[in-house]
C-alpha positions in Angstrom: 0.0 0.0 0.0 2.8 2.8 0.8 4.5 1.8 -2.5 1.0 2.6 -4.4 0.7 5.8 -2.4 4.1 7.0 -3.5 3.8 5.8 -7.1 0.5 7.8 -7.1 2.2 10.9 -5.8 5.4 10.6 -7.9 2.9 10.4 -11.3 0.9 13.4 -10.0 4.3 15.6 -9.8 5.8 14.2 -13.3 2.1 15.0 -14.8 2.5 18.5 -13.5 6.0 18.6 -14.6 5.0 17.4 -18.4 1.8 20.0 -17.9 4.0 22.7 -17.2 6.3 22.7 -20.3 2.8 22.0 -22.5 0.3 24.7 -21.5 -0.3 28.3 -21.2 0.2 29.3 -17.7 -3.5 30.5 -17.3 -4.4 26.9 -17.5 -1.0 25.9 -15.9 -2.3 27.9 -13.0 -6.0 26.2 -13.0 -4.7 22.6 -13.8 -2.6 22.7 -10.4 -5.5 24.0 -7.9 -7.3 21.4 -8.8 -4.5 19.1 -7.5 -5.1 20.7 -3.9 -8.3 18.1 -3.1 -5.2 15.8 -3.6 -2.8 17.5 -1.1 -0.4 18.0 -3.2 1.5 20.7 -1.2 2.7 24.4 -2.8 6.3 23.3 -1.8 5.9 21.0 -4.6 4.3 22.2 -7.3 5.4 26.3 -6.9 9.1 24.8 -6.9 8.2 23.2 -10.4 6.4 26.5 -12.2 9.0 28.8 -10.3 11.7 26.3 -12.3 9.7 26.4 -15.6 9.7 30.0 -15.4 12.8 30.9 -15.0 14.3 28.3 -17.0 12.5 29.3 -19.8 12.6 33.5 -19.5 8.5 33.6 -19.1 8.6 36.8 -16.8 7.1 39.4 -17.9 8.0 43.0 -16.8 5.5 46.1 -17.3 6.8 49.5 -16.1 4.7 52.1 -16.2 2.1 50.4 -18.0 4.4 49.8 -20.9 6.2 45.9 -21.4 9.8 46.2 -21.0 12.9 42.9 -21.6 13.6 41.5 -18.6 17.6 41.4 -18.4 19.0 37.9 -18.0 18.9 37.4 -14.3 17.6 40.6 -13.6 14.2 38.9 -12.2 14.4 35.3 -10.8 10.7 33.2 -9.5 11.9 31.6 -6.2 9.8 29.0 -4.7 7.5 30.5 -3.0 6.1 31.9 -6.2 8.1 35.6 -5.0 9.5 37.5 -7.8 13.1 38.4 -6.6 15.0 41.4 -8.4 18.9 41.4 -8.7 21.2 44.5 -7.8 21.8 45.0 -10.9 17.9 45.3 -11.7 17.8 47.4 -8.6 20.5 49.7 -10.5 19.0 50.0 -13.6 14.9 50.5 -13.1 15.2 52.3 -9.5 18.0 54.6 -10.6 20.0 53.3 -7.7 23.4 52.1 -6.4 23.3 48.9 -4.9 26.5 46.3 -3.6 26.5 43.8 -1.2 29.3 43.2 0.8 31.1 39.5 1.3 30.0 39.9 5.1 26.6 40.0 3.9 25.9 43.3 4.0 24.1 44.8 1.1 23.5 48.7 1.0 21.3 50.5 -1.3 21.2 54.2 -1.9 18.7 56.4 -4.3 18.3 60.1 -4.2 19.3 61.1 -0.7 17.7 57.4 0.5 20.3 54.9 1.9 18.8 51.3 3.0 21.0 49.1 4.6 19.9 45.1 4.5 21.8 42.1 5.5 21.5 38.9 4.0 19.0 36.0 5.2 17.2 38.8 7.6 14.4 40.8 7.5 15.6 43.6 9.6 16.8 46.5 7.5 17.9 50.0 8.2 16.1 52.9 6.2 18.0 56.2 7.2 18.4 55.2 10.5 15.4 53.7 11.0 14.6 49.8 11.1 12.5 48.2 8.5 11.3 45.2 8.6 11.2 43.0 5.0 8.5 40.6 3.6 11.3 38.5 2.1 15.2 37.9 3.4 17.8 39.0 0.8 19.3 35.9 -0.3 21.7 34.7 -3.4 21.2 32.7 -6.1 23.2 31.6 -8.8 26.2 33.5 -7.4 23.7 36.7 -7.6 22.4 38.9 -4.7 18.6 39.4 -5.1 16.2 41.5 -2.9 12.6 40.8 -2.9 10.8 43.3 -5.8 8.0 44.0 -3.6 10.3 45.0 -1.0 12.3 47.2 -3.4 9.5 48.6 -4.8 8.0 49.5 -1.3 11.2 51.1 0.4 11.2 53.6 -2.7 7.8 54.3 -3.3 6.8 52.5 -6.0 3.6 50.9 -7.1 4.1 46.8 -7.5 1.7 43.8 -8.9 2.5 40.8 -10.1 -0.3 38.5 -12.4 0.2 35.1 -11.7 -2.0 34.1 -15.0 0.1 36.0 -17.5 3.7 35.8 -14.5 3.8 39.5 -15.5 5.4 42.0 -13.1 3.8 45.5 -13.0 5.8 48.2 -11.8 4.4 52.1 -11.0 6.5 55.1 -10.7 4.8 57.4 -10.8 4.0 57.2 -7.2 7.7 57.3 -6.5 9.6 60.4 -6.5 11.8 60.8 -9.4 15.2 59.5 -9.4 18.0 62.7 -8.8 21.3 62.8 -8.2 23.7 63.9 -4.9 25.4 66.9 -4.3 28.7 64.4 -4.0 29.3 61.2 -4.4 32.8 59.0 -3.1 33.0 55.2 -4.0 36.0 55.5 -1.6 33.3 55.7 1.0 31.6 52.5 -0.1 34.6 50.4 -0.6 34.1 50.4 -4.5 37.4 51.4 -5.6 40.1 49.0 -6.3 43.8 49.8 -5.2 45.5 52.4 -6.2 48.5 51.7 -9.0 51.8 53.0 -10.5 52.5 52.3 -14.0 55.7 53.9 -13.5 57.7 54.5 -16.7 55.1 52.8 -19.0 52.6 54.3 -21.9 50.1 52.3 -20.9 47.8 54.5 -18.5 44.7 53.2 -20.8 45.3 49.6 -19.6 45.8 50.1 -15.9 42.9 52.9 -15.9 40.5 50.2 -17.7 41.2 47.1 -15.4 40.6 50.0 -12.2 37.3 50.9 -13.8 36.5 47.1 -14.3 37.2 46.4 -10.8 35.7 48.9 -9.4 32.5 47.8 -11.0 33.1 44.2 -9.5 33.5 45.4 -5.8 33.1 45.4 -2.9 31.9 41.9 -3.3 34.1 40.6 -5.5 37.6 42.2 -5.2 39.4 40.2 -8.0 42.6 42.0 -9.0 43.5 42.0 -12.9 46.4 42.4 -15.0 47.5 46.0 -16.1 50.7 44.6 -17.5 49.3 41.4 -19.3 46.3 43.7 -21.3 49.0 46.3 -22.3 51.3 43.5 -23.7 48.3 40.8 -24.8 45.5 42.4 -26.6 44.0 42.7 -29.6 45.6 45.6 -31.7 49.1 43.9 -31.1 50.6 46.9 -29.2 52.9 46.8 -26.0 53.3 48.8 -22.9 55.7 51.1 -24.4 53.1 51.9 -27.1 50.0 54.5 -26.5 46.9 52.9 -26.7 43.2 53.5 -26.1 39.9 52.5 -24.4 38.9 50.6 -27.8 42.1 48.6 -26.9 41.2 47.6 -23.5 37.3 47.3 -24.7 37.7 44.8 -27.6 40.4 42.5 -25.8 37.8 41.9 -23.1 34.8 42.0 -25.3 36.6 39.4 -26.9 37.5 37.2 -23.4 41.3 37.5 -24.3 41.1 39.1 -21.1 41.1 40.1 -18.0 43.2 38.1 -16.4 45.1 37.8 -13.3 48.5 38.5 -12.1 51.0 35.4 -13.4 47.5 34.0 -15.4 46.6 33.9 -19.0 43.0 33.2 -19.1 40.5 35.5 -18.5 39.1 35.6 -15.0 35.7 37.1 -16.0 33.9 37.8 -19.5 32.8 41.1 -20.0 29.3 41.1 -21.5 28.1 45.2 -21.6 29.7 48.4 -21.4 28.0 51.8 -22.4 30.4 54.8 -23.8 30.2 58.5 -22.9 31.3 62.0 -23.6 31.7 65.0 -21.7 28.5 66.7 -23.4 26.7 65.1 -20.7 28.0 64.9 -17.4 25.1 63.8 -15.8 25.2 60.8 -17.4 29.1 60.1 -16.3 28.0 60.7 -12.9 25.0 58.3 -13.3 27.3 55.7 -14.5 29.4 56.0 -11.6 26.8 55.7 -9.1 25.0 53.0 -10.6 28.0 50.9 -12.2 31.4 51.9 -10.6 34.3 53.9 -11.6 34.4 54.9 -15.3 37.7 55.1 -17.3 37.8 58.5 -19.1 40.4 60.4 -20.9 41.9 64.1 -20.1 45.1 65.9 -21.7 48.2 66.1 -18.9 50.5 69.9 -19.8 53.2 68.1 -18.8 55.4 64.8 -18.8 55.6 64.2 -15.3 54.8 61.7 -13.0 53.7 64.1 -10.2 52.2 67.4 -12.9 54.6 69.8 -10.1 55.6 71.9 -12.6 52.2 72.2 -14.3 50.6 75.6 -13.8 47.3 74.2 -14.2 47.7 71.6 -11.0 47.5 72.8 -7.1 48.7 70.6 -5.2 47.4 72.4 -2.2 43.8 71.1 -3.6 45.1 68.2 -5.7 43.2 69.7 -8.2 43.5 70.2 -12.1 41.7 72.1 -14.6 42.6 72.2 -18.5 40.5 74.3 -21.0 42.9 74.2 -24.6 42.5 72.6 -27.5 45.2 69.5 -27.4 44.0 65.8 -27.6 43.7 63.6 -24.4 46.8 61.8 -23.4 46.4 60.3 -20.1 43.5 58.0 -18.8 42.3 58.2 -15.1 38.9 56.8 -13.6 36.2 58.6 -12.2 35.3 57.6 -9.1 32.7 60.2 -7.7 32.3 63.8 -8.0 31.6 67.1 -5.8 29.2 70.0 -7.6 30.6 72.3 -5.0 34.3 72.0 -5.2 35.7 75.6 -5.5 36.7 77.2 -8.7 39.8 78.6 -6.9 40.7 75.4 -5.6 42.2 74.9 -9.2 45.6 76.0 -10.6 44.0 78.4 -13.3 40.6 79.3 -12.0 37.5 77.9 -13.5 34.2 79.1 -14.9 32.2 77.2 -12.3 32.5 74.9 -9.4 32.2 71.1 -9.6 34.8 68.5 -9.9 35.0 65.0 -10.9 37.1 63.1 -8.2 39.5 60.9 -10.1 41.7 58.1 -9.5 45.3 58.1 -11.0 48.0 55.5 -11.7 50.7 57.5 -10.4 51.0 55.6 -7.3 50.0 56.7 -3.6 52.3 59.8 -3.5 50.4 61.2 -6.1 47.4 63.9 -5.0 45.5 62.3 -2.4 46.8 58.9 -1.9 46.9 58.4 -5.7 43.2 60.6 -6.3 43.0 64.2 -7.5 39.9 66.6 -8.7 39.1 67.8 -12.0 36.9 70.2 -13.2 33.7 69.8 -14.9 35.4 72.5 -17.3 38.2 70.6 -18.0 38.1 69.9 -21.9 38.3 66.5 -21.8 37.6 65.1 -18.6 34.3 62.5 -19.2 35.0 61.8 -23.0 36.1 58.5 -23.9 34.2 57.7 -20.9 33.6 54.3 -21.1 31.5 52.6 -17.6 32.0 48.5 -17.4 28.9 47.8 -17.3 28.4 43.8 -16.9 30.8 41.4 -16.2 30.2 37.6 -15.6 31.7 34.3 -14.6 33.4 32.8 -17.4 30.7 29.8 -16.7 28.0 32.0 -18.7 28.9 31.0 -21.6 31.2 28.1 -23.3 32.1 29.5 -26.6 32.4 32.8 -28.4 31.9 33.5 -32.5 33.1 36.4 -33.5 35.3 38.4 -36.3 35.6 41.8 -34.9 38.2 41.4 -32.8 39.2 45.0 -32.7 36.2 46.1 -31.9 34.6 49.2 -33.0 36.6 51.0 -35.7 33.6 52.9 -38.0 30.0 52.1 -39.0 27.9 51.4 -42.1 24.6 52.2 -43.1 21.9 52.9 -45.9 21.6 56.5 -45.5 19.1 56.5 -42.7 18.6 55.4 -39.4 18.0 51.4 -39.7 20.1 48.5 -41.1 19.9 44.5 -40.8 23.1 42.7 -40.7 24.2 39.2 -40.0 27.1 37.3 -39.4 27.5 33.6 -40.7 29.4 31.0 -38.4 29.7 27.6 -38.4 29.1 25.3 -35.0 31.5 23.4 -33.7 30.1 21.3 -31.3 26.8 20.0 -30.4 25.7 23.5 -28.3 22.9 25.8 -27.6 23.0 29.5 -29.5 22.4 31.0 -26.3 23.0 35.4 -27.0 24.0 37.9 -29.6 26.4 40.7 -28.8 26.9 44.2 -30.9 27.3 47.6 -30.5 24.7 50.4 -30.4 25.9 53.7 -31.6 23.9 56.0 -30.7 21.4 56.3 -27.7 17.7 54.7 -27.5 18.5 52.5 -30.5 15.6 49.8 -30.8 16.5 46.5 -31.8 15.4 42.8 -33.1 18.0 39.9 -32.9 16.9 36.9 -34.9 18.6 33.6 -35.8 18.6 31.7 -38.9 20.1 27.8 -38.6 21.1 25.6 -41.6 22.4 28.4 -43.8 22.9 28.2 -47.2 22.7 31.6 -49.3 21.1 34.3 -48.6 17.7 33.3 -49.6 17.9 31.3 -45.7 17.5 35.0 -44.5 13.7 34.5 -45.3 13.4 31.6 -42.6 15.0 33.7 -39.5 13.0 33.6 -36.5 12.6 36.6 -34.0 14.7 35.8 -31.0 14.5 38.9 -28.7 13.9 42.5 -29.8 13.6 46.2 -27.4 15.2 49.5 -27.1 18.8 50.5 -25.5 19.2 53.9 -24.1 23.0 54.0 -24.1 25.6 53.9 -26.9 27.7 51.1 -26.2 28.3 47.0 -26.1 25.4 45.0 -25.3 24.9 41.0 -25.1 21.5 40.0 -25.4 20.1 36.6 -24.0 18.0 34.4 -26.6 14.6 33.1 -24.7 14.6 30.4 -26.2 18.2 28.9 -27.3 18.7 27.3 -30.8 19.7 24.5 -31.1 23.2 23.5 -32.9 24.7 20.5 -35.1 28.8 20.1 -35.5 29.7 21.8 -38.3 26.2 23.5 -39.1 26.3 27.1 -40.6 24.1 29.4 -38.7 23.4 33.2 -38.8 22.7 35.9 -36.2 20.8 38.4 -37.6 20.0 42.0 -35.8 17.7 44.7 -37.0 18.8 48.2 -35.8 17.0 51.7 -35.6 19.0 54.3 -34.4 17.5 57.7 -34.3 19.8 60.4 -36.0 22.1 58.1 -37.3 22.9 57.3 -41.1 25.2 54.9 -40.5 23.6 52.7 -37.5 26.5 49.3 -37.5 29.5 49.2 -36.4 32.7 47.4 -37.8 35.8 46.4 -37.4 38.3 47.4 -40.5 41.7 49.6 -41.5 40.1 52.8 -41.3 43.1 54.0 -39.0 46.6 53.2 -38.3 45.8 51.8 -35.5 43.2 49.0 -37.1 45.4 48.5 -39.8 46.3 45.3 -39.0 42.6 44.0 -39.0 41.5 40.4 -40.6 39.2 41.1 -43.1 39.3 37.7 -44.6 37.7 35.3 -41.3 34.2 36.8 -41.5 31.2 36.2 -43.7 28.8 39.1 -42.8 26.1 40.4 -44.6 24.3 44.3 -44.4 20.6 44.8 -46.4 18.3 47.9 -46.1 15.3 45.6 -46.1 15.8 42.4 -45.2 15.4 41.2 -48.6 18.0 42.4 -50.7 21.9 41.5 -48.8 25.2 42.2 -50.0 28.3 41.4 -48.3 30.4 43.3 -45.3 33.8 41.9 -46.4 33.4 42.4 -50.2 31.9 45.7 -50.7 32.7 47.0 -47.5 36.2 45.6 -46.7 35.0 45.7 -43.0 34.0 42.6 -40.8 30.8 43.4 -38.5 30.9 43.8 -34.5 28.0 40.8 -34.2 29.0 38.4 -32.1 27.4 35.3 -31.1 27.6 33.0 -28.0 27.2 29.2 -27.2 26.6 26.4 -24.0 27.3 23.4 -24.7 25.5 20.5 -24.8 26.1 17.8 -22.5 26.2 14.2 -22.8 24.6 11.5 -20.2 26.2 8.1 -19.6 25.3 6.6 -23.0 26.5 8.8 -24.8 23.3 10.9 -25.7 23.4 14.7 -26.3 21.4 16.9 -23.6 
């Protein structure tokens, strides 16, 4: 008799598993009440619809009233049928800055709001007074996440969530609207990474890039990467002894030939998004850095010195600096906060207005303030070439990488207009899963559609691609966009990632990768088979006509195998 009872209740869960993968959830939803006469408990079946769910990408998010993509672990279903947000979803929809700390500690600040929360408890500090949560902060898949009702609550938000449709609904207009501080320090919040000396070497773009990269990693994770080994092992084929540039640092990593750390020669993490800036708007820069970390940025130094003493335009009674000519940048510093009040006098040559970013050098600890200084908002070039690391991940996310652009960004094509559709060709390996597409935006609130083609043969296959993902990106920059539903791949099966791109004011909305400077012109134009069309319908090739490879890259999981032998 017990072995019939527990026969009858494993075939009730694997009927609700099978139910789950075949139905809307609507009926899902229905088919599993009716399984309560039965006692089948919600710590069974939530656990197997909170699985599906995630597994499968079926949250829905409406902000506003208005559908928006759900980032790729930005909302996780835990078992209690709670929808959980990430800090990094905290960041980006609450205007916020959010870290947790590795004694489980995780602080979150928005407008003049700081909320301080500890992991597995529901007691909280809100300005210095305690909160209690409806959830306990807890991680997941190596991420932090924070109960979205919680979140919403603490900052005045409006919150539903539809369990027919699993659609989140978030209001803000109740909330006040997102502004930013006086000041900001990520000194103060443990967010900036040590302080480093590149000595003799040109290579202030590599050791300002792998500060800004930590910096958005911390205080959690306080990996230390390789200046030397990016300025000696990227992708243009320069050394430290050779001026480089952000694009440098940007495609190496984009393309996981690094970071790495110190004595190590594979990367540590794979960077997956940044966004660029330019000093015409500074209030982005200093959102970046209160949401993201420190942002690498560019500025021109008067002098060749190590220490700027005999540079009229530094004090060092301030450790300040202010430069309003014409030259080109030359040095690269992060910014790690800022201070709208810092003096005008306080700098060597006086300023039109106060405000200074506070920056982090590679001059080592004698330098300015144990290796920072302050720079004016004037300064010409202070906050272009700003580039903020946006997303980096374990090198787990993802087992394989296709991709031709490996320097980066070098120019763009287009039809004239603001749209384009381009696509890359590749050929699988492996038995794997296309998993994401990756490319570059260049200009802000570009709206996109990724789509995948598989068993490629000429361009006439374009006509089978199937819509993948599609939604709009309000920065110019890198992004890596997560397929819902993974294709899957044969060995040594041609396949094509195809994106569709509409960027307002632009004529020429793809990038590519090709010897447009001196600096690209060692690029490989011959490894790519890419493909541009103004309509879909009519393609011609990027290498050919263009002599330019496109920045579309693609990425993989492989499949598994069980113990006889079969693919999974």
């Amino acid at each position: 008799m017990k072995t019939s009872r527990r026969f009858l209740g494993l075939a009730l869960i694997v009927f609700i598993t099978v139910g789950l993968v075949s139905y809307p959830f609507g009926d899902r939803l229905g088919d599993v009440e009716e399984f309560r006469g039965a006692e089948l408990k919600a710590s069974v079946f939530y656990p197997l619809i909170a699985g599906n769910v995630n597994s499968q990408g079926l949250l829905g998010l409406r902000i506003d009233g208005k559908p928006e993509a759900a980032d790729a672990g930005g909302l996780f279903l835990d078992g209690g049928m709670n929808v959980l947000s990430s800090l990094s979803f905290i960041r980006n929809v609450f205007s916020a800055s959010a870290a947790n700390y590795k004694d489980g500690r995780v602080r979150i600040d928005r407008n003049y709001t700081t909320v301080n929360l500890t992991l597995g408890s529901k007691k909280g500090m809100k300005d210095g007074d305690e909160i209690e949560l409806k959830e306990e902060p807890a991680v997941y898949n190596g991420q932090c996440y924070i109960s979205l009702s919680d979140a919403a609550a603490l900052f005045g938000y409006g919150y539903s969530f539809d369990r027919e449709s699993m659609t989140v609904s978030l209001d803000s207009t109740t909330a006040e609207k997102p502004m930013l501080r006086k000041s900001f320090d990520l000194r103060k919040l443990g967010r900036v990474s040590k302080i480093r000396d590149q000595g003799s070497l040109s290579a202030c773009w590599a050791f300002a890039a792998v500060s800004a990269l930590e910096s958005s990693r911390l205080p959690d994770d306080d990996t230390r990467f390789s200046a030397d080994y990016l300025a000696n092992h990227n992708t243009y084929g320069i050394t430290d002894k050779d001026a480089g540039s952000y694009m440098t640092a940007v495609s190496t990593m984009l393309s996981w030939r690094g970071p790495v750390k110190k004595n190590e020669s594979e990367p540590a993490c794979h960077l997956q998004e940044v966004h660029f800036y330019n000093n015409d708007d500074i209030d982005a820069v200093k959102w970046a850095v209160f949401k993201n970390g420190g942002v690498s940025t560019s500025l021109y130094a008067d002098i060749d010195s190590s220490d700027l003493s005999g540079s009229g335009l530094y004090n060092p009674a301030n450790n300040s600096y202010y430069y309003n000519g014409s030259n080109a940048p030359n040095h690269d510093v992060v910014i790690i906060g800022w201070d709208d009040n810092f003096p005008a006098r306080y700098f060597g040559k006086k300023a039109p207005g106060n405000g200074a970013f506070i920056c982090q050098n590679s001059w080592g600890d004698d330098f300015g303030d144990k290796g920072v200084f302050y720079v004016s908002y004037y300064d010409t070039n202070i906050a272009n070439n700003a580039v903020s690391y946006v997303k980096s991940e374990n090198t787990d996310n993802y087992d394989r990488i296709y991709q031709t652009d490996m320097l980066g960004e070098v120019g763009q094509i287009g039809f004239g207009n603001d749209t384009v559709m381009a696509a890359n060709v590749y050929t699988a390996k492996t038995d794997e899963n296309l998993s994401a597409v990756g490319f570059y935006t260049i200009g802000k609130n570009t709206e996109y559609k990724v789509y995948t083609v598989s068993d490629f043969t000429d361009t006439g296959s374009f006509g089978d691609r199937v819509l993948k993902a599609e939604g709009t990106l309000s920065d110019i920059g890198y992004y890596t966009i997560p397929i819902k539903e993974p294709m899957e791949l044969r060995p040594n099966e041609n396949f094509a990632v195809v994106v569709y791109l509409k960027t307002p004011g632009s004529k020429q909305p793809m990038a590519i990768e090709g010897r447009m400077t001196d600096a690209s012109k060692k690029a490989i134009i011959t490894d790519g088979t890419g493909y541009i069309s103004p309509d879909g319908i009519s393609w011609t090739r990027s290498e050919t006509d263009y002599n330019a490879n496109l920045c579309l890259k693609a990425y993989s999981v492989i499949r598994q195998t069980d113990s006889k032998g079969d693919v999974r």
